[in-house]
Each structure stands twice: as C-alpha cells, then as structure tokens.
C-alpha positions as CSV (number, residue, x, y, z in Angstrom):
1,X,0.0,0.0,0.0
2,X,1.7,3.4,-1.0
3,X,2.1,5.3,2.1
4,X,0.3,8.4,1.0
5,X,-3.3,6.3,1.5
6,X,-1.9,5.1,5.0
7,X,-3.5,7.0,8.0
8,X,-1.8,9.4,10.0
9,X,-1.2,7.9,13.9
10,X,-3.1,10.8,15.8
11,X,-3.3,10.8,19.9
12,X,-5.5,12.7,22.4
13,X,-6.2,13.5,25.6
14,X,-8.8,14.5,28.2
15,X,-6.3,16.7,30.3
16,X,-2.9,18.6,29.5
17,X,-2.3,19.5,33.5
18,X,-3.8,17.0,35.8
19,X,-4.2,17.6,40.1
20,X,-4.7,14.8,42.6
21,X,-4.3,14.5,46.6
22,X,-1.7,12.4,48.1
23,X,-2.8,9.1,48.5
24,X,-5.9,9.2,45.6
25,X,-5.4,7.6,42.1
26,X,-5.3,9.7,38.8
27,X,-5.5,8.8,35.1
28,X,-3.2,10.0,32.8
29,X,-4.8,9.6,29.7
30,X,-3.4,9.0,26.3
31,X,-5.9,8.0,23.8
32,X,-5.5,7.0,20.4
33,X,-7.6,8.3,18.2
34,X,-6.2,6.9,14.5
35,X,-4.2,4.1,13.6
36,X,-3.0,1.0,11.5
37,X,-0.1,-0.4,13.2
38,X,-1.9,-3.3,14.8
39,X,0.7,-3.4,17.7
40,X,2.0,0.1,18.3
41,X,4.9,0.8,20.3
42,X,3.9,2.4,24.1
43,X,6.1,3.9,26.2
44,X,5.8,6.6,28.9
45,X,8.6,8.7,30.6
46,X,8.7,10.9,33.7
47,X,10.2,14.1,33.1
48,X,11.7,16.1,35.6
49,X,14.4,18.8,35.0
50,X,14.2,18.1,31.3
51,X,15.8,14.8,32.3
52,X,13.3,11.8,31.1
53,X,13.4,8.6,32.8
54,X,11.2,5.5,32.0
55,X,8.2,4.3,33.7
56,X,6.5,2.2,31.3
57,X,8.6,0.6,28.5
58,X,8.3,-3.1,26.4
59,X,5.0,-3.8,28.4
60,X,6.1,-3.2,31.9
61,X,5.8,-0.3,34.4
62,X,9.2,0.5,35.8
63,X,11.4,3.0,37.8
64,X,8.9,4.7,40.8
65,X,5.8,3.8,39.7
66,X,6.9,-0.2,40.0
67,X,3.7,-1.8,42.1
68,X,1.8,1.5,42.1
69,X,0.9,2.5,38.4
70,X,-1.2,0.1,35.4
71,X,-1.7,0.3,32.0
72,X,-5.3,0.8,31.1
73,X,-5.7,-0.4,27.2
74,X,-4.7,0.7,25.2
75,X,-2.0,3.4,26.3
76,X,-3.4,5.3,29.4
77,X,-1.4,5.3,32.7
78,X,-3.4,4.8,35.7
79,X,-1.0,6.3,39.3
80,X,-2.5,4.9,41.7
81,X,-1.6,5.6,45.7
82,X,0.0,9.3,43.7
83,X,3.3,10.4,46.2
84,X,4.5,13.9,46.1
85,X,7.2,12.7,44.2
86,X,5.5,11.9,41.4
87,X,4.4,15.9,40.2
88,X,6.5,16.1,37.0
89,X,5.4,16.1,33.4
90,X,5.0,12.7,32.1
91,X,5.1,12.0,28.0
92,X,3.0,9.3,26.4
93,X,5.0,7.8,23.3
94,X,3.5,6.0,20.6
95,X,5.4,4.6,17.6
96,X,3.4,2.9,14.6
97,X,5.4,1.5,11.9
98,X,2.6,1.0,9.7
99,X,1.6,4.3,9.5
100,X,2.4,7.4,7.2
101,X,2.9,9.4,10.2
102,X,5.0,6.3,12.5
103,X,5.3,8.2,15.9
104,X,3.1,11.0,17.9
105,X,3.5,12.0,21.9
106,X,1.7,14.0,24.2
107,X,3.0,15.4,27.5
108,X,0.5,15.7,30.6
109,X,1.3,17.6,33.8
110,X,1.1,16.5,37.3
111,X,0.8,18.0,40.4
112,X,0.3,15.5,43.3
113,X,-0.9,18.0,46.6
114,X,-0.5,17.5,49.8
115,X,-1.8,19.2,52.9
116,X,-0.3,20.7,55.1
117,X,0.6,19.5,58.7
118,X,0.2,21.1,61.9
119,X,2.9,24.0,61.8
120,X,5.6,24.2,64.7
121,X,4.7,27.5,65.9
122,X,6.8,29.6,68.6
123,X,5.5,32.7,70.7
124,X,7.2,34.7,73.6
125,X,5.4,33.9,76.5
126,X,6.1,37.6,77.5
127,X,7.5,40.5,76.4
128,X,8.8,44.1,77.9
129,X,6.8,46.7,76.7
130,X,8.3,48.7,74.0
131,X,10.6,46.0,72.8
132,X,10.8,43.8,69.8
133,X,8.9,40.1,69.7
134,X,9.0,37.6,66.3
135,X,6.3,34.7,66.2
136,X,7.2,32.0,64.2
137,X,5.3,29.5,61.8
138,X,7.2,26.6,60.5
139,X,5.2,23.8,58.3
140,X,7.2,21.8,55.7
141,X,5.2,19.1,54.3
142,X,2.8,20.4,52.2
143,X,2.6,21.3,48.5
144,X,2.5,23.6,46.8
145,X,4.5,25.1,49.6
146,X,2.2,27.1,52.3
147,X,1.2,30.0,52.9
148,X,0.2,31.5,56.6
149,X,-2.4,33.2,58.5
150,X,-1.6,34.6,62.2
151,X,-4.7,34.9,64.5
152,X,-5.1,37.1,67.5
153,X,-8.1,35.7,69.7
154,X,-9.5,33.9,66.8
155,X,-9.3,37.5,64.8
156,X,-6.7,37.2,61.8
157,X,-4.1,39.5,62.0
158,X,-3.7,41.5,58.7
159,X,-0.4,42.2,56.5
160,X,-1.0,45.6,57.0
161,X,-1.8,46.6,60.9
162,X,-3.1,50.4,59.0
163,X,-5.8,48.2,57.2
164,X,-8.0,47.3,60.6
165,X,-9.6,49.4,63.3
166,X,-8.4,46.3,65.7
167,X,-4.7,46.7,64.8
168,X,-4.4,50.5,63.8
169,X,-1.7,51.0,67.2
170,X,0.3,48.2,66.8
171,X,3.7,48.2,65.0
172,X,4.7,45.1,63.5
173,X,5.6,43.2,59.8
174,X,3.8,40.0,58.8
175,X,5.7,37.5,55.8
176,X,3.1,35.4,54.4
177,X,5.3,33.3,52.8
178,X,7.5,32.4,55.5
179,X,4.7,32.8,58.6
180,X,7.2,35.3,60.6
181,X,5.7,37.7,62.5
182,X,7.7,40.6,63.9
183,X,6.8,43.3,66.6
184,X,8.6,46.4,66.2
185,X,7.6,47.9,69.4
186,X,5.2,46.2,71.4
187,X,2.4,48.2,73.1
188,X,0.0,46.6,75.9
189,X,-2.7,45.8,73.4
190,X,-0.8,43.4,71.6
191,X,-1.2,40.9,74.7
192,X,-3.1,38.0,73.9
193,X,-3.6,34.5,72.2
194,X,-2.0,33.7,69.2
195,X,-1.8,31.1,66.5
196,X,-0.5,30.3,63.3
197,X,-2.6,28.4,60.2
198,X,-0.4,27.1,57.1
199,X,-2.7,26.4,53.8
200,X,-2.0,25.4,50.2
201,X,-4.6,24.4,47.4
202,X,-5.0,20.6,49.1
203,X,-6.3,21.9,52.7
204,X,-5.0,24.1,55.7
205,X,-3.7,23.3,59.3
206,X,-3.2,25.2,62.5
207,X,-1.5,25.0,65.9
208,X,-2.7,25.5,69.3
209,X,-3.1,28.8,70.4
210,X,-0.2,29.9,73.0
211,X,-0.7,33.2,75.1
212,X,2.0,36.0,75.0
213,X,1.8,38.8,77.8
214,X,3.4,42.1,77.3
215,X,5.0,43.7,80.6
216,X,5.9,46.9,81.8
217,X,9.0,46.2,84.3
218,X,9.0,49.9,85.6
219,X,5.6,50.2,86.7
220,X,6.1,46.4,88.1
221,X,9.2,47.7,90.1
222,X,7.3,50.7,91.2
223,X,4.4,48.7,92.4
224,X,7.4,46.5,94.2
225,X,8.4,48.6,96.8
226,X,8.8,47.4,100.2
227,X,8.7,43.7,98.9
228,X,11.4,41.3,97.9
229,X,11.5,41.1,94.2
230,X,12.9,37.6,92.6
231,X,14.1,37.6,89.0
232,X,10.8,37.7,86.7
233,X,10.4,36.1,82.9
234,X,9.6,39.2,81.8
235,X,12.7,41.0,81.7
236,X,15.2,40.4,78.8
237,X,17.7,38.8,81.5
238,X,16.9,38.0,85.2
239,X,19.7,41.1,86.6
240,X,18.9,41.6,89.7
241,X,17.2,40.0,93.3
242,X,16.7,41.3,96.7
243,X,14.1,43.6,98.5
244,X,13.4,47.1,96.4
245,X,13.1,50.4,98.2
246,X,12.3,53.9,96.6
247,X,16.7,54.7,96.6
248,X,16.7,52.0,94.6
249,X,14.0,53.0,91.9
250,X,15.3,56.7,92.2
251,X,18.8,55.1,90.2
252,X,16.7,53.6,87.5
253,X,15.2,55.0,84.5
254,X,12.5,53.4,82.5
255,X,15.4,52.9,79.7
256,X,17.4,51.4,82.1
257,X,14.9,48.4,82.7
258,X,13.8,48.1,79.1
259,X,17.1,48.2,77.5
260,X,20.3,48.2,79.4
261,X,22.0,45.9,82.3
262,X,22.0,48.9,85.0
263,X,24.3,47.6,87.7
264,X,22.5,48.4,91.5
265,X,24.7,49.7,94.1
C-alpha cells in the first residue's frame, strides 16, 4: 500500500495538566484516536528537570511507579496511591510503523498535593513593653509550599496593621510566605492569644493557640516597693534580686529596665 493512503497515527487527551491529593489515584490519559499499526509501540517517561526517565517501557511499568501505576488499554497510565514525588510532566510515546505518520506523543502535567501538617509554631510567652517580639510559623510538608495566617483571639491578624480598626496601634511586619511575625515595638494591646494556620490548594492546618503577655518592668518595680523582688520572665535577663526600696528606683530610668544591664549599688 503506497504510504500516501496510510493513515496518520493521531493521539489525544482529556487533560494537558492533571491535580490529585496524596494518597488518591489519577489517570493520565493517552488516547489513540487513529491508527493502523496493529501493535504500536507504548512507552511513557517521567520528566523532571528536562531529564526523562522511563516508567513504562516493552510492556512493563518500571522506575517509581513499580507496584503502584497500570496500564489501562490501550496506552493510558493509571497512578494509583500518587506520592508527592510523582508531580513532573510525564510524555506518552506511541510509535506505529505502519503508519504514514510512525510516531506521535503528548506530554501531561502533574501535580500531586499535599496538605499541610500542623505548623511548629513559637511565641514569647512575655514580652517588655516597648521592645521587639518575632512569632514563628514553620510547616514543611505540604505542596505547593504554604502560605500563613496569624490569628489574635481567633481574629486574623492582617499584613498591613493600618488596614484594621483592631490593629491600627500596633507596630509590627507580617511574611506570608515564611509565617514570621515581627513586633517592632510592642504596646499593651498586643497581649493576647495567638496562633498560626499554614494552607495550600489541598487543605490548611493550624496550631494551638499559646498566650504572650506584654510587661511593663518599671511600673512592676514601682508597684514592688517594700517587697522582695525575685528575678521575673519578663525582663530580657533576670539582673537583679533582693528587696526594692524607693533609693533604689530613684537610680533607674525606664530605659534602664527596658534596654540596658544597670548595675544596682
């Protein structure tokens, strides 16, 4: 048969970029829509950093998906238990010698999410007033990579403190990519329960809420007179012990307290 009357080997496909959960199944489909070759020639190959490598070749699935990925006749790939390691582009080959046109591919790609886990969260259980405090949000295992949300007694805390009545006073920047909160200067009003939620596209998770106090040491010391003071949790450094009297405060500034190491005599 001349080769001009042969047909043309043509592929299709339901999806060019397909999204699953960790753990589901997901069909990678590679449908042929025209041929003659009786017994084509199907092959698929994982692509990652333009580097392919096989996972189905001369009738066997190989590499990764070994155990955990079938063939569904005649040439769609089937993942099933899908990893996070599996997001890459994956290329569906399909050679037909009989055919004017012998060979044809498609490429499909993956993205296998995961949700997040419960972030490791950190907040100062008490801070001076007037000095600088960073909370922390830490989660790792989801993907696409998190994003976060802080919350103040189950009120979310805004990028921009100027953008709420609730948080107009408060001086602080808020990195939604890496969940770090930072106090410039923290006032009274910024006392209160916080915690952290990390999100992506396959769910969200949050950690307990932890309570951070904010301190004033002078008006502590002033209220202290008289009594015997041990070293409190509140100042930057425990510096001092022993029963306060009014000489003693009249040596101290309020900058003295909040900032440096005065030494008592």
């Amino acid at each position: 048969v001349p080769s001009s009357a042969l047909p043309d080997i043509l592929l299709d496909l339901f999806l060019l970029n397909c999204k699953t959960l960790r753990g589901k199944w997901v069909e990678l489909s590679c449908l042929i829509e025209s041929i003659s070759t009786i017994n084509p020639r199907i092959e698929w190959k994982k692509i990652i950093n333009n580097k392919p490598s096989y996972v189905y070749f001369d009738r066997k699935i190989s590499g990764d998906l070994e155990n955990r990925a079938v063939i569904r006749e005649p040439a769609t790939l089937v993942i099933t238990n899908a990893t996070r390691s599996d997001t890459a582009k994956y290329r569906c080959e399909v050679t037909a010698a009989d055919d004017a046109k012998s060979f044809d591919e498609i490429v499909i790609d993956l993205v296998v999410r995961v949700k997040p886990v419960v972030p490791k969260c950190s907040v100062p259980k008490s801070v001076p007033f007037g000095k600088l405090a960073e909370l922390s949000c830490v989660e790792e295992e989801g993907f696409p990579k998190s994003q976060y949300q802080w919350f103040k007694n189950s009120e979310e805390i805004p990028e921009d403190p100027k953008s709420s009545p609730k948080f107009l006073n408060s001086s602080y920047t808020f990195n939604t990519g890496t969940g770090t909160l930072r106090f410039t200067s923290v006032i009274k009003e910024d006392a209160g329960e916080y915690y952290c939620r990390a999100k992506n596209d396959a769910g969200h998770a949050q950690c307990a809420p932890q309570k951070m106090e904010v301190c004033n040491i002078f008006s502590e010391l002033q209220g202290a007179i008289g009594r015997t003071l041990e070293p409190g949790c509140c100042a930057p450094s425990p510096w001092f012990s022993g029963n306060v009297s009014s000489s003693v405060l009249d040596q101290l500034q309020p900058s003295d307290v909040l900032g440096r190491k005065t030494p008592l005599r």
